[in-house]
Backbone bond lengths (Angstrom), bond angles and torsions (degrees), N, CA, C in turn:
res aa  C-N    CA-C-N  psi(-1)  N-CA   C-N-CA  omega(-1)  CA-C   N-CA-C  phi
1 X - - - 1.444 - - 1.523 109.33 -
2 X 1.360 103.82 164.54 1.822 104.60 -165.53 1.785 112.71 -103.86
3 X 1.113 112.90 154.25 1.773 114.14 -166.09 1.866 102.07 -47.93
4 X 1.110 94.83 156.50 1.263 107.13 177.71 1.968 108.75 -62.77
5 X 1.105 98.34 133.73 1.922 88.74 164.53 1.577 112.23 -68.22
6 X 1.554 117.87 163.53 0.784 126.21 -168.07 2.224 113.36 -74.79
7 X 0.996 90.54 -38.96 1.378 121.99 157.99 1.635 112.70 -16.39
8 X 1.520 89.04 -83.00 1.690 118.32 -179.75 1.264 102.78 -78.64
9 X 1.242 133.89 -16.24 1.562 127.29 -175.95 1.969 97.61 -78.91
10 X 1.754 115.29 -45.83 1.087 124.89 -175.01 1.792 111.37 -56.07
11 X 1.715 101.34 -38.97 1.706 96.53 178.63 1.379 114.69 -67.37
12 X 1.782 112.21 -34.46 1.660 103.63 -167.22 1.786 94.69 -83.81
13 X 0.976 121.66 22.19 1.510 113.22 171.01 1.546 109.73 -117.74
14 X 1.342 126.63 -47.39 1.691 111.86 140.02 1.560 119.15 -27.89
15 X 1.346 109.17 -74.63 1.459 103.53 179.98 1.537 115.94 -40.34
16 X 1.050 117.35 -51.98 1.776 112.08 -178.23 1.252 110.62 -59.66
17 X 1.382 111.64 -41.81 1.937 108.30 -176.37 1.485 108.84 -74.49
18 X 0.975 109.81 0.85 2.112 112.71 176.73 1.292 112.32 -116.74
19 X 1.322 111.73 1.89 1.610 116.15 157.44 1.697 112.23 105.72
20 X 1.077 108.82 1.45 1.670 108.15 -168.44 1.270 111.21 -68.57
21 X 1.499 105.03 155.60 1.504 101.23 -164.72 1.949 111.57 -82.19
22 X 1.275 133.68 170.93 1.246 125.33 -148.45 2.215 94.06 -89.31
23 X 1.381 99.16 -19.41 1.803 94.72 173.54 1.228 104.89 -99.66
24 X 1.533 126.98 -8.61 1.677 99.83 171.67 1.049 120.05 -78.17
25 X 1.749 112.34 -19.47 1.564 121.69 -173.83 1.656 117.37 -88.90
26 X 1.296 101.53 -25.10 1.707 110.75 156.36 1.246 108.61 -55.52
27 X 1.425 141.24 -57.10 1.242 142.21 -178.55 0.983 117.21 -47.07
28 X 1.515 120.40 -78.79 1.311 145.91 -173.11 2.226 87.58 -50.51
29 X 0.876 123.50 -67.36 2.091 116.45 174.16 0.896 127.33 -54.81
30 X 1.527 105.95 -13.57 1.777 102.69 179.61 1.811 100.82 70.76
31 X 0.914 138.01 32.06 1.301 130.43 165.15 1.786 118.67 -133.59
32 X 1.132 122.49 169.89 1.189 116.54 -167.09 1.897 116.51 -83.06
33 X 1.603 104.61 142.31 1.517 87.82 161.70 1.292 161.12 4.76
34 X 1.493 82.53 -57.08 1.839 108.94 -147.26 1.688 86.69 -91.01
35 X 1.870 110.86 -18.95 1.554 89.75 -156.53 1.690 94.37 -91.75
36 X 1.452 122.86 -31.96 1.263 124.27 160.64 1.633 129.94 -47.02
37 X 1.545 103.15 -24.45 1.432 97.39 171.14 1.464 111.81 -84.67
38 X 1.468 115.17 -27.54 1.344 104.00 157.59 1.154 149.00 -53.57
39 X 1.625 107.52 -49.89 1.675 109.37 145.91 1.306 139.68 -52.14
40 X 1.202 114.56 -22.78 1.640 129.14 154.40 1.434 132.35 -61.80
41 X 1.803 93.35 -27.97 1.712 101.90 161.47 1.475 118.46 -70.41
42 X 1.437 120.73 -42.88 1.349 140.48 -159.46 1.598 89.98 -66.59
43 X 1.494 121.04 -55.52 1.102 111.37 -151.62 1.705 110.25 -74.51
44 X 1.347 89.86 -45.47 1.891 82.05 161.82 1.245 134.78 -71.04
45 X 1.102 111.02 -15.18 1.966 120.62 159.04 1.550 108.49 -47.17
46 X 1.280 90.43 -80.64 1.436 123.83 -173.15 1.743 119.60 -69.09
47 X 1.564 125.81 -27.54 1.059 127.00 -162.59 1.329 121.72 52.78
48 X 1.422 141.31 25.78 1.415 165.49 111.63 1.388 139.60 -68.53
């Protein structure tokens, strides 16, 4: 599957900073779990 747009990358990163849980926001993007828990790592790594 192909990189996320920048677009949809900006909502699942709102969504994480407002607390949503990591499968409601898979749902609600149409993308998988695993790729939101990844971005959820980054952002607390990184704070971005």
């Amino acid at each position: 599957m192909g990189r996320l747009s920048i677009g949809k990358r900006n909502r699942i990163h709102s969504l994480i900073q407002e607390g949503f849980p990591s499968r409601f926001i898979a749902s609600r993007e149409k993308v998988a779990q695993s790729t939101i828990i990844r971005i959820k790592q980054k952002v607390e790594a990184t704070g971005s």
